[in-house]
VOROMAR-238516 format. One line per 4 residues: number of its first residue (from 1); their letters; for each residue x, y, z of C-alpha. Coordinates in Angstrom, 2 decimals. Each point is the difference from the previous one (the first is absolute). Layout:
BEGIN
NUM) a) X/Y/Z ~ ... $
This chain:
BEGIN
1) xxxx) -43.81/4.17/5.90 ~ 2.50/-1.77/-2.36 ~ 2.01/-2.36/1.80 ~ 3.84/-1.09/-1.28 $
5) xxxx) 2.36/-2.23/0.88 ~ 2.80/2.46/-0.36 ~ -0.51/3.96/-0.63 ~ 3.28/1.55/-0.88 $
9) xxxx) 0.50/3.77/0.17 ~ 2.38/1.47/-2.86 ~ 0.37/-1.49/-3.40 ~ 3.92/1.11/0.18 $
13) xxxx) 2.55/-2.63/-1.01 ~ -0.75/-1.89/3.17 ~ -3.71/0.29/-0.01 ~ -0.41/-1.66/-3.26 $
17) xxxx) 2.40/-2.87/0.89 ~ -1.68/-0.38/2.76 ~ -3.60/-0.18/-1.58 ~ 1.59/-2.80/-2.92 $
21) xxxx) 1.77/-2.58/2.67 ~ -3.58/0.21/1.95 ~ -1.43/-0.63/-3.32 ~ 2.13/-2.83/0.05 $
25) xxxx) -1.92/-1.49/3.24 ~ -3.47/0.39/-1.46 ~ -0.90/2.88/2.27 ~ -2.23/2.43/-0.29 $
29) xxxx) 1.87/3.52/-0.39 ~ -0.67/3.51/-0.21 ~ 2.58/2.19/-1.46 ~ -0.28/4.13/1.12 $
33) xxxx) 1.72/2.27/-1.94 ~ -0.78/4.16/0.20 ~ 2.46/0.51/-2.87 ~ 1.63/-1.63/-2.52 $
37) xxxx) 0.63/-3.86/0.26 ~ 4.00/-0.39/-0.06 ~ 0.54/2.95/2.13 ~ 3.62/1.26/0.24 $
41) xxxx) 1.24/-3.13/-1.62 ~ -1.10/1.30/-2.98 ~ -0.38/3.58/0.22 ~ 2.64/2.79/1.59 $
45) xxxx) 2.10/-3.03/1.59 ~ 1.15/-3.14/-1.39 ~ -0.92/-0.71/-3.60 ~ 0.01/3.48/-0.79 $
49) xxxx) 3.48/1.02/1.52 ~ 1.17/-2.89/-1.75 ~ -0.98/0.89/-3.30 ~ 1.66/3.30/0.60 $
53) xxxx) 3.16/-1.36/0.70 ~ -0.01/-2.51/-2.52 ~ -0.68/2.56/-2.55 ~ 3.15/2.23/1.41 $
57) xxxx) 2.11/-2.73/0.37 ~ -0.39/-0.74/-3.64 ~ 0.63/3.72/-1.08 ~ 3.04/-0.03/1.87 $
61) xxxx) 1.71/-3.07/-0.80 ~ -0.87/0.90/-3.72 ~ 1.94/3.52/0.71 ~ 2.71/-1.75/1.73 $
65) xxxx) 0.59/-1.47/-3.66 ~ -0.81/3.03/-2.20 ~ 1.52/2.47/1.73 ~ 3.56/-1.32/0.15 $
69) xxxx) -0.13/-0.49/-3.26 ~ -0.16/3.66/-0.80 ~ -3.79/0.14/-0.63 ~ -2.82/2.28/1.89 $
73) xxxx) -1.87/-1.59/2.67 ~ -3.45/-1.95/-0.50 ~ -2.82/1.61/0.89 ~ -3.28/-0.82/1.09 $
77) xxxx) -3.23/2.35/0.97 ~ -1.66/0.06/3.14 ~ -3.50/-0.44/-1.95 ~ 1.90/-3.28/-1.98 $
81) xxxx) 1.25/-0.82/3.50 ~ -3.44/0.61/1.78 ~ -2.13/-2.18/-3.00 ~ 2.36/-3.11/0.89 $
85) xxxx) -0.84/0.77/3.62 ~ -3.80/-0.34/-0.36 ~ -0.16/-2.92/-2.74 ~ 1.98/-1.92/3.24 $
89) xxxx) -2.60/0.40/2.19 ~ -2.57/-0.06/-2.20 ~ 0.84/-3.32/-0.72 ~ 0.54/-1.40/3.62 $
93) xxxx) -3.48/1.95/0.51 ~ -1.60/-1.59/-2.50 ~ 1.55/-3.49/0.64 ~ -1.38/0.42/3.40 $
97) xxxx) -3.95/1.49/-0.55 ~ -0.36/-3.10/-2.37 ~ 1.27/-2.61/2.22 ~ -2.70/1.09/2.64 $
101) xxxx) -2.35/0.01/-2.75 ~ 0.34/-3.01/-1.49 ~ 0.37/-1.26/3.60 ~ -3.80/0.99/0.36 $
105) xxxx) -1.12/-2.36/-2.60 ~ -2.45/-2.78/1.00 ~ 3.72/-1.94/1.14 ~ 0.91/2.26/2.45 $
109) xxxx) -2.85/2.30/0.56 ~ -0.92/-1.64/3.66 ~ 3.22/0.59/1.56 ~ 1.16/3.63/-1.43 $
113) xxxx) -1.95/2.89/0.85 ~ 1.74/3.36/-0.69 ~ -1.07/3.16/1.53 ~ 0.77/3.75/-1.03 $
117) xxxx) 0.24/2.28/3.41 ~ 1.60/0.80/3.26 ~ -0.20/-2.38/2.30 ~ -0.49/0.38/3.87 $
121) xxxx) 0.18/-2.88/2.62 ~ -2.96/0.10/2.73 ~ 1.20/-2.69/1.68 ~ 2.12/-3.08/-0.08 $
125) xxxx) -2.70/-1.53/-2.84 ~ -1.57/2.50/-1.54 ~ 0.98/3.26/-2.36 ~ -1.94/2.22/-1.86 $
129) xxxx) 0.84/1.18/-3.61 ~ -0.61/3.86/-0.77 ~ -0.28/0.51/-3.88 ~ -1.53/3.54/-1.74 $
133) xxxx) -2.46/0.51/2.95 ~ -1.11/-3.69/0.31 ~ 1.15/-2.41/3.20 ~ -0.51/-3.55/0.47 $
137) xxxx) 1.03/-1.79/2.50 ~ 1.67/-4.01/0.05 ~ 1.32/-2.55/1.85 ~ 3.06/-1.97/-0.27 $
141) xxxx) 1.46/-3.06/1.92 ~ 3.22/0.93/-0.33 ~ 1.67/3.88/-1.11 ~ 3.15/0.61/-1.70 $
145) xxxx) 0.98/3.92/0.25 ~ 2.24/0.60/-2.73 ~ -0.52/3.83/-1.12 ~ 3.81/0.56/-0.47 $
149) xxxx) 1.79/3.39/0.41 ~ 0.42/3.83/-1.21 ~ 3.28/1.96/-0.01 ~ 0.86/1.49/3.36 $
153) xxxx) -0.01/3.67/-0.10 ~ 1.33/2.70/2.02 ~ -2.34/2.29/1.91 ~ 1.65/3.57/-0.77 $
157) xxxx) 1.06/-0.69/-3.56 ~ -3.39/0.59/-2.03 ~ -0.11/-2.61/-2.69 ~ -2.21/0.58/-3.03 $
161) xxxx) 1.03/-2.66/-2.39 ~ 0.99/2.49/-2.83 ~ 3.00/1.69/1.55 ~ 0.56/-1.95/3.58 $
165) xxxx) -0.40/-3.44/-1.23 ~ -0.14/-3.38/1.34 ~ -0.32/-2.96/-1.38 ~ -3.57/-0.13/-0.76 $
169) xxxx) 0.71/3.58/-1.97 ~ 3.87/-0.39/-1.97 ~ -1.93/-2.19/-2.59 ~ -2.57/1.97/-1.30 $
173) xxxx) 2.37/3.29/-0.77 ~ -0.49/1.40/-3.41 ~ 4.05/0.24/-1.08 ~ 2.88/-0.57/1.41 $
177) xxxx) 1.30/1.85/3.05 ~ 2.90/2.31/-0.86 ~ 1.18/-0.71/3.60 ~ -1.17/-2.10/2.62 $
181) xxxx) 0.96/-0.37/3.92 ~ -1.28/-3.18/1.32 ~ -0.31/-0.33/3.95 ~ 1.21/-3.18/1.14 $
185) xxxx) 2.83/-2.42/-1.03 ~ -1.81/-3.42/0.91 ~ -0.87/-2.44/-2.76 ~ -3.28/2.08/-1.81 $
189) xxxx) 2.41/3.38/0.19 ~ 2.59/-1.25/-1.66 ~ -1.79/-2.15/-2.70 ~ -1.65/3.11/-1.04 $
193) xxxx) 3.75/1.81/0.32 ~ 0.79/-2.65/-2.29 ~ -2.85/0.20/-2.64 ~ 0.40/3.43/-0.41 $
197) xxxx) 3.55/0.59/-0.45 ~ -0.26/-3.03/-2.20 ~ -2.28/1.89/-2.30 ~ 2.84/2.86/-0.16 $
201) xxxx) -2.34/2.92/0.08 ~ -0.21/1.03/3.55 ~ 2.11/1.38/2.45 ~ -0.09/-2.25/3.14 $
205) xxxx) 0.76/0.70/4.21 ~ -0.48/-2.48/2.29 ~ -0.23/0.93/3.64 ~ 1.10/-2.38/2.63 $
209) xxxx) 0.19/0.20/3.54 ~ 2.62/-3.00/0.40 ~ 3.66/0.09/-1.10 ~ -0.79/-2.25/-2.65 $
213) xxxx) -3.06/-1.19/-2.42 ~ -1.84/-3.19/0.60 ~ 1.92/-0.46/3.35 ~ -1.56/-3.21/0.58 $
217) xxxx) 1.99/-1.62/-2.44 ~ 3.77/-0.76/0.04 ~ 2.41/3.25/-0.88 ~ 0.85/-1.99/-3.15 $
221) xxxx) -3.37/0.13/-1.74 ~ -0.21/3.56/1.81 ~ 2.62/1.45/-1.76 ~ -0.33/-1.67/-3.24 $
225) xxxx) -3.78/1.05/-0.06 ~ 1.29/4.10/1.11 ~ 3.01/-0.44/-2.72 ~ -1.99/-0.55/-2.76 $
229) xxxx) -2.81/2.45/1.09 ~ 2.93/2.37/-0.28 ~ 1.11/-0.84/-3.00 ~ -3.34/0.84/-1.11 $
233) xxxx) 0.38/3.40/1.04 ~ -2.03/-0.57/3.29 ~ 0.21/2.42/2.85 ~ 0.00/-1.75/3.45 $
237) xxxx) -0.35/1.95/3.21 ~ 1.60/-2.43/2.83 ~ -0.57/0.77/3.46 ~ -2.53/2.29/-0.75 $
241) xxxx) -3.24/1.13/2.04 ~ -2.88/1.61/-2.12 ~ -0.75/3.25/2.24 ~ -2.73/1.36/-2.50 $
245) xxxx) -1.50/-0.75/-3.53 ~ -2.80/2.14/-1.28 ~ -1.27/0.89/-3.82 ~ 1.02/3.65/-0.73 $
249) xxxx) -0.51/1.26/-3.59 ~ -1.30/-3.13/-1.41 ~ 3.35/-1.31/0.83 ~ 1.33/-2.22/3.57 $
253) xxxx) 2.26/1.44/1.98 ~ 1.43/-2.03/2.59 ~ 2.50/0.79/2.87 ~ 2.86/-2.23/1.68 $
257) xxxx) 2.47/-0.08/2.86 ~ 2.21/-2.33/0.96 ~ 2.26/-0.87/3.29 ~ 2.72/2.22/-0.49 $
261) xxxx) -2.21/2.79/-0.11 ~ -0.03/0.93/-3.44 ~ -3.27/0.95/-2.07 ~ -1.61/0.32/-3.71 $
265) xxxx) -2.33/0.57/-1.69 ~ -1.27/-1.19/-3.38 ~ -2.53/0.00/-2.17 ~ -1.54/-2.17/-2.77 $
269) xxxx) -3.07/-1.00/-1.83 ~ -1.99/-3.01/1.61 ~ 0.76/-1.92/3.45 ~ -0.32/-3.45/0.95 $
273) xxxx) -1.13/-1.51/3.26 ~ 1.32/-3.27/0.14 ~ 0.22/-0.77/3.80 ~ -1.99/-2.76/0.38 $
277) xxxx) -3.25/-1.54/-0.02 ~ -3.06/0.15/2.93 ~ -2.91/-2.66/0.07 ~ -3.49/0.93/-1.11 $
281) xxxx) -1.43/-0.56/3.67 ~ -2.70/2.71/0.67 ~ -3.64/-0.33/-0.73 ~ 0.37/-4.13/-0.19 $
285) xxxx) -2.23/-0.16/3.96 ~ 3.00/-1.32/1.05 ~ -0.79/0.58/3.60 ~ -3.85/-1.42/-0.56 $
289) xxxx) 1.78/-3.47/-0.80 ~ 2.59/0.41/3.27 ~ 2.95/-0.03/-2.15 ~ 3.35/1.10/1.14 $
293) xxxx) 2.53/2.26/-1.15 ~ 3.71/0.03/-0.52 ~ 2.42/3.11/-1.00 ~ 0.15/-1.42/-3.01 $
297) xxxx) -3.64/-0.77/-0.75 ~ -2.11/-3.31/1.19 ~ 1.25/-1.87/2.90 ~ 1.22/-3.32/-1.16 $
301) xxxx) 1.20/-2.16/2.86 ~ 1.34/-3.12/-0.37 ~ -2.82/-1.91/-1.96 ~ 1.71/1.03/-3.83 $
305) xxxx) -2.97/2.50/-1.30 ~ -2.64/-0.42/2.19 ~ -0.85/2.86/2.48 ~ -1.56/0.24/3.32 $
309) xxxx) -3.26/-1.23/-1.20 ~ 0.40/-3.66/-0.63 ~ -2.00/0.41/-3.47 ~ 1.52/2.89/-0.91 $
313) xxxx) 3.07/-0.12/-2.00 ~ 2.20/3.35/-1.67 ~ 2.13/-0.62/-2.68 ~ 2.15/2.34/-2.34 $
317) xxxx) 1.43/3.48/0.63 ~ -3.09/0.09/2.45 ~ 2.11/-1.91/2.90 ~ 2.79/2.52/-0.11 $
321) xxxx) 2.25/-3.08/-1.07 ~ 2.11/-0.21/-3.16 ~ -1.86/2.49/-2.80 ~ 0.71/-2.49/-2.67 $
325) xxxx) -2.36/-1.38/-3.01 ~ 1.04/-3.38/0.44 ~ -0.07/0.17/3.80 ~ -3.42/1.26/-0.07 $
329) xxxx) -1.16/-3.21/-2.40 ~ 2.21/-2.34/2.04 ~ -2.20/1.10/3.34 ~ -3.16/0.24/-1.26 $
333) xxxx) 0.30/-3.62/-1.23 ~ 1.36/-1.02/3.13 ~ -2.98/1.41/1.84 ~ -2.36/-1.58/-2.28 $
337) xxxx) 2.18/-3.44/0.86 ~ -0.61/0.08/3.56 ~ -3.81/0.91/-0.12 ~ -1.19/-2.44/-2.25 $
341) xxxx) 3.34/-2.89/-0.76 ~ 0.92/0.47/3.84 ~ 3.48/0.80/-0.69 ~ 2.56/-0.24/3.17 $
345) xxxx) 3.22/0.95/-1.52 ~ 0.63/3.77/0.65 ~ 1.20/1.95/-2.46 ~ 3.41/0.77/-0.80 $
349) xxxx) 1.89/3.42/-0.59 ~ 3.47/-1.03/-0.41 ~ 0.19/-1.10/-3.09 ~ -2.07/2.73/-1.85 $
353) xxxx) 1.30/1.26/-3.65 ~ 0.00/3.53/-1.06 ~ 1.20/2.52/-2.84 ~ 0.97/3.66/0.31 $
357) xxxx) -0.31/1.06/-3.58 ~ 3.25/2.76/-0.14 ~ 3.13/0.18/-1.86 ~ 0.63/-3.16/-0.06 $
361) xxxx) -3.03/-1.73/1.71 ~ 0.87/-1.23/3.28 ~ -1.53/-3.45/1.13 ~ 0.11/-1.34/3.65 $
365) xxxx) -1.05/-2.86/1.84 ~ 1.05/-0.85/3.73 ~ 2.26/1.88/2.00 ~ 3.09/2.29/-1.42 $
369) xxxx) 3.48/0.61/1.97 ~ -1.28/3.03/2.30 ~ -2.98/-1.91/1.47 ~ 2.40/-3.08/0.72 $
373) xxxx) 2.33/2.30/1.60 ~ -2.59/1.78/2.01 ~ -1.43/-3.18/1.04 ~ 3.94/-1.62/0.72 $
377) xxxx) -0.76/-2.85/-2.89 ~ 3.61/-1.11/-0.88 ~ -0.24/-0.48/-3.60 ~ 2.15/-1.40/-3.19 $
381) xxxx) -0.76/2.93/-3.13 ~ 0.34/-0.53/-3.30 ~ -0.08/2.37/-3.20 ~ 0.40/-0.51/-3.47 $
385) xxxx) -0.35/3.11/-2.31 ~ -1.75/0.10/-3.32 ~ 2.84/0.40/-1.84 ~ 1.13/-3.19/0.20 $
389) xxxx) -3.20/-1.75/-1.04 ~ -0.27/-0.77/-3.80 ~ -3.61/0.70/-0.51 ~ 0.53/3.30/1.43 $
393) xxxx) 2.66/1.28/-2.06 ~ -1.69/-1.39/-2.98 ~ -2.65/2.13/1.09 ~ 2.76/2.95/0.50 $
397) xxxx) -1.84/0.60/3.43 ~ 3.28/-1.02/2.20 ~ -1.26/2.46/3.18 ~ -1.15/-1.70/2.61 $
401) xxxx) 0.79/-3.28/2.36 ~ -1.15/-2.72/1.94 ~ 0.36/-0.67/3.62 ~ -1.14/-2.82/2.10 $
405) xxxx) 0.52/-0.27/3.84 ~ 0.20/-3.46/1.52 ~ -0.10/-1.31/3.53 ~ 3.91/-0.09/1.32 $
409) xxxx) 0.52/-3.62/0.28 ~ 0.33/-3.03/-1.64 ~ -3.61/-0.26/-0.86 ~ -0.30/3.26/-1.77 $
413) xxxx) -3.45/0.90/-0.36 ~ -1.21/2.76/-1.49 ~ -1.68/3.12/1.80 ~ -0.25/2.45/-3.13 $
417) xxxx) 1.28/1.38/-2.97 ~ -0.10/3.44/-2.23 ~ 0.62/-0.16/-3.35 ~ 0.34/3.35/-1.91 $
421) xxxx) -0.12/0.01/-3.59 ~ -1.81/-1.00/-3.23 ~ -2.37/-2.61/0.54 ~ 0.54/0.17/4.11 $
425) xxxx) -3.57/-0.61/0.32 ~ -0.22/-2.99/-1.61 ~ 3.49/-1.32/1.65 ~ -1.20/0.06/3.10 $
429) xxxx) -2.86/-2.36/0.08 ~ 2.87/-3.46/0.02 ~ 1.35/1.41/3.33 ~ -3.46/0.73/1.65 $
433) xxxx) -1.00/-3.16/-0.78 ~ 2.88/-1.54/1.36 ~ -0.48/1.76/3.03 ~ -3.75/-0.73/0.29 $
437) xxxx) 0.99/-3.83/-0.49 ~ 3.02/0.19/2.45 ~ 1.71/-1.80/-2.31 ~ 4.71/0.50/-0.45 $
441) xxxx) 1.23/1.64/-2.45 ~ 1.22/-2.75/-1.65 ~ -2.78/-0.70/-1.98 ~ 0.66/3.71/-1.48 $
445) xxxx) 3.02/-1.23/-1.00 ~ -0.18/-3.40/-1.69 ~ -3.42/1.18/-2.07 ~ 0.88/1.05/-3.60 $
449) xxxx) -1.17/3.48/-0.60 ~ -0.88/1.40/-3.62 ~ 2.83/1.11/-1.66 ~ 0.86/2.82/-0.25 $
453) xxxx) -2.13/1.55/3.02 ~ 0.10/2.51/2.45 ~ -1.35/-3.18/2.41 ~ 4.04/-1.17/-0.51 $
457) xxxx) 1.21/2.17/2.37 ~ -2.01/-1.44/2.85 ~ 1.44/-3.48/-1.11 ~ 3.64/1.41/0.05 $
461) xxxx) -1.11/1.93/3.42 ~ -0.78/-3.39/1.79 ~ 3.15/-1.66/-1.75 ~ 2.45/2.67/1.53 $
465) xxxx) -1.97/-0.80/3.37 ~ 1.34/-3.31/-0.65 ~ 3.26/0.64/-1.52 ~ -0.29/-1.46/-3.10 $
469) xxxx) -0.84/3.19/-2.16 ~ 0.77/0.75/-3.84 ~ 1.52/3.23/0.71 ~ 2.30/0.37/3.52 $
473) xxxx) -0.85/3.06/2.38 ~ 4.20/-0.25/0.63 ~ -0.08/0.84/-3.66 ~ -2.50/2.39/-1.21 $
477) xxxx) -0.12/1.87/3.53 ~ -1.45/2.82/-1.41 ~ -2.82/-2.06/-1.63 ~ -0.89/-2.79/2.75 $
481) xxxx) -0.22/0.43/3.88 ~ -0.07/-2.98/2.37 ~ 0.10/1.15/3.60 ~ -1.07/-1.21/3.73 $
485) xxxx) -1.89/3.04/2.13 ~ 0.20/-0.15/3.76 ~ -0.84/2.22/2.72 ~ -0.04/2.30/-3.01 $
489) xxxx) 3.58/-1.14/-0.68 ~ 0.90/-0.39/-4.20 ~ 2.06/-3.20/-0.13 ~ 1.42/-0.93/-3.50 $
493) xxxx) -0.73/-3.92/-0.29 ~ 2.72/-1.97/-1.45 ~ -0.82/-0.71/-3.96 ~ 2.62/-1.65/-2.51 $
């Protein structure tokens, strides 16, 4: 029986990174993977989405030119569309099957072992690998579960990835949908809501249960986000529950009601799930180890990613924790860290980045005003909009703002920020890192930023803080926002 120092079980974004950092130690790994190495980091989920957006994005901001200058809109085929698509993944595929083969050159060939299979654990140490009718069975010191997620479905809608779609399914159509009702207004619904009425070729419903989309965000980026999906020619059903959705005539026909009693029915040519993920959890022998579960997926207690089972750690979408690329990486080299560098800090969650790619990309870190009034966090806001940052009218991209939310006192320290515009992404690394660092604001404000920069209007964010801004909020009211929030209270602050 092959022994290993560590046998990890998924070569998802979070396997792999877990497999390099033990690398990194000189220990002996072996990497499982029954499908494609990547997983949904590359295919149906996060490069791929990406690429779609990116894509749409362009054809719309090149229409937003075109177009109001009198001339027909741009184009651009599905096949011309779906060819971009696969040369994207094709190249993060590639990039990844040669790093694990030139990783298994006489270098690195006594510490990476990859396997092709589906893995099952027999007990705390040992799995066994099931690949085209042949098993073999190893032993590992240590196990990392990282098999990642699928998308949730629901159990009396029939899905069959041509009409009823998920997420796994919406890329691989052959043209573009002449309408489309996606089910679901969280993050992955409306990027796709996005995408496709970027593209200006389908039709496009949303159904949402709340009164709002994305309601765990701040009504500001809520109705900025529903504005411009409206703009677009979006449909969104608010306060609506999904009685029925079946496939009749090669077409979907879906029915709604909604509290005051009222009903309709509509019909159109594809659906798309988009209510969330579920971890891949059966068939791993999860009970032959004496592993624990959670609603969410592996029970994670207090000791970061490690389960139950002292030498058994889960790490990515697995845990039932934050379904994020980065988050996934981030654990899985954190797990890695406390088997073999015996790592005691714990890991953090607060100061965690992320980008929802829609119209305009929304970037978050920390907490935003609803969570600091549901947990009674008095708070000092402030908001710049994009139209008052050179870079971005240079750019003639002037939707959008920043807004940071500091500690109300003297001290001021940050607990999170959304920026919503061009370049948001990018924006918001400064202020995570400040956060991470606990370090004031101040040092925001005395650095000298690129001119001109969307980054500036951080820099003149902190300086209102401070009251010694370019531009006064008692002045360009409609532009700049500096305000104290308690017990859920709005206070203007007093600006020159």
């Amino acid at each position: 029986m092959d022994k290993f120092d560590l046998i990890i079980i998924g070569g998802g974004p979070a396997g792999y990174a877990a497999a390099m950092r033990a690398i990194d130690f000189g220990k002996n790994v072996c990497l499982i993977e029954k499908d494609k190495i990547g997983g949904a980091g590359v295919y149906n989920g996060a490069l791929s989405s990406k690429t779609l957006w990116e894509i749409a994005n362009r054809v719309a901001s090149i229409n937003e030119t075109i177009v109001s200058n009198g001339r027909s809109p741009y184009q651009i085929s599905w096949t011309e569309v779906k060819k971009t698509l696969d040369e994207a993944m094709f190249e993060r595929k590639f990039q990844y099957s040669c790093h694990i083969k030139l990783l298994q050159t006489e270098t690195m060939q006594k510490l990476l072992h990859y396997e092709r299979g589906n893995a099952t654990l027999l007990s705390k140490n040992e799995v066994k690998i099931l690949h085209e009718g042949e098993e073999k069975i190893i032993s590992g010191e240590n196990i990392i579960l990282a098999t990642g997620s699928r998308p949730r479905k629901v159990p009396n809608i029939l899905v069959d990835e041509k009409t009823i779609l998920t997420s796994d399914g919406i890329e691989q159509i052959d043209n573009y949908p002449k309408s489309l009702v996606i089910v679901g207004a969280g993050v992955i619904g409306c990027e796709y809501a996005t995408i496709f009425s970027n593209f200006g070729k389908t039709k496009v419903y949303i159904i949402d249960r709340q009164e709002r989309i994305l309601p765990f965000e701040d009504e500001d980026i809520s109705n900025l986000v529903a504005s411009n999906f409206r703009n677009k020619g979006v449909v969104i059903h608010s306060n609506a529950k999904l009685e029925r959705m079946e496939t009749i005539d090669g077409e979907v026909e879906y029915e709604l009601s909604y509290p005051d009693g009222k009903r309709e029915v509509i019909r159109v040519e594809k659906a798309l799930l988009s209510i969330g993920r579920i971890p891949n959890i059966e068939n791993l022998g999860l009970e032959n180890a004496g592993i624990l579960l959670s609603k969410r997926g592996i029970h994670i207690g207090d000791e970061d990613t490690r389960t139950n089972i002292p030498n058994i750690y889960a790490v990515g979408d697995v845990s039932g924790r934050i379904a994020l690329v980065n988050m996934g990486e981030i654990e899985a080299r954190h797990a890695v860290e406390k088997m073999f560098g015996n790592k005691l800090d714990t890991l953090s969650y607060e100061t965690i980045c992320t980008i929802m790619f829609l119209n305009p990309e929304v970037a978050a870190v920390g907490l935003n005003e609803q969570q600091c009034v549901e947990k009674n966090i008095p708070v000092k806001v402030v908001k710049v909009d994009y139209s008052v940052i050179s870079r971005a009218i240079a750019m003639r991209k002037t939707q959008g703002f920043f807004k940071i939310i500091v500690t109300n006192d003297k001290e001021m320290h940050i607990l999170g920020m959304r920026a919503v515009g061009e370049h948001a992404s990018s924006a918001i690394q400064a202020v995570g890192l400040l956060m991470k660092l606990n370090m004031p604001i101040e040092v925001l404000s005395e650095l000298i930023h690129p001119h001109p920069s969307i980054v500036e209007g951080i820099q003149e964010c902190v300086r209102m803080l401070l009251n010694k801004s370019i531009f006064k909020s008692s002045v360009f009211k409609d532009k700049l926002a500096c305000y104290s929030l308690v017990d859920g209270v709005k206070t203007p602050l007093e600006r020159l």
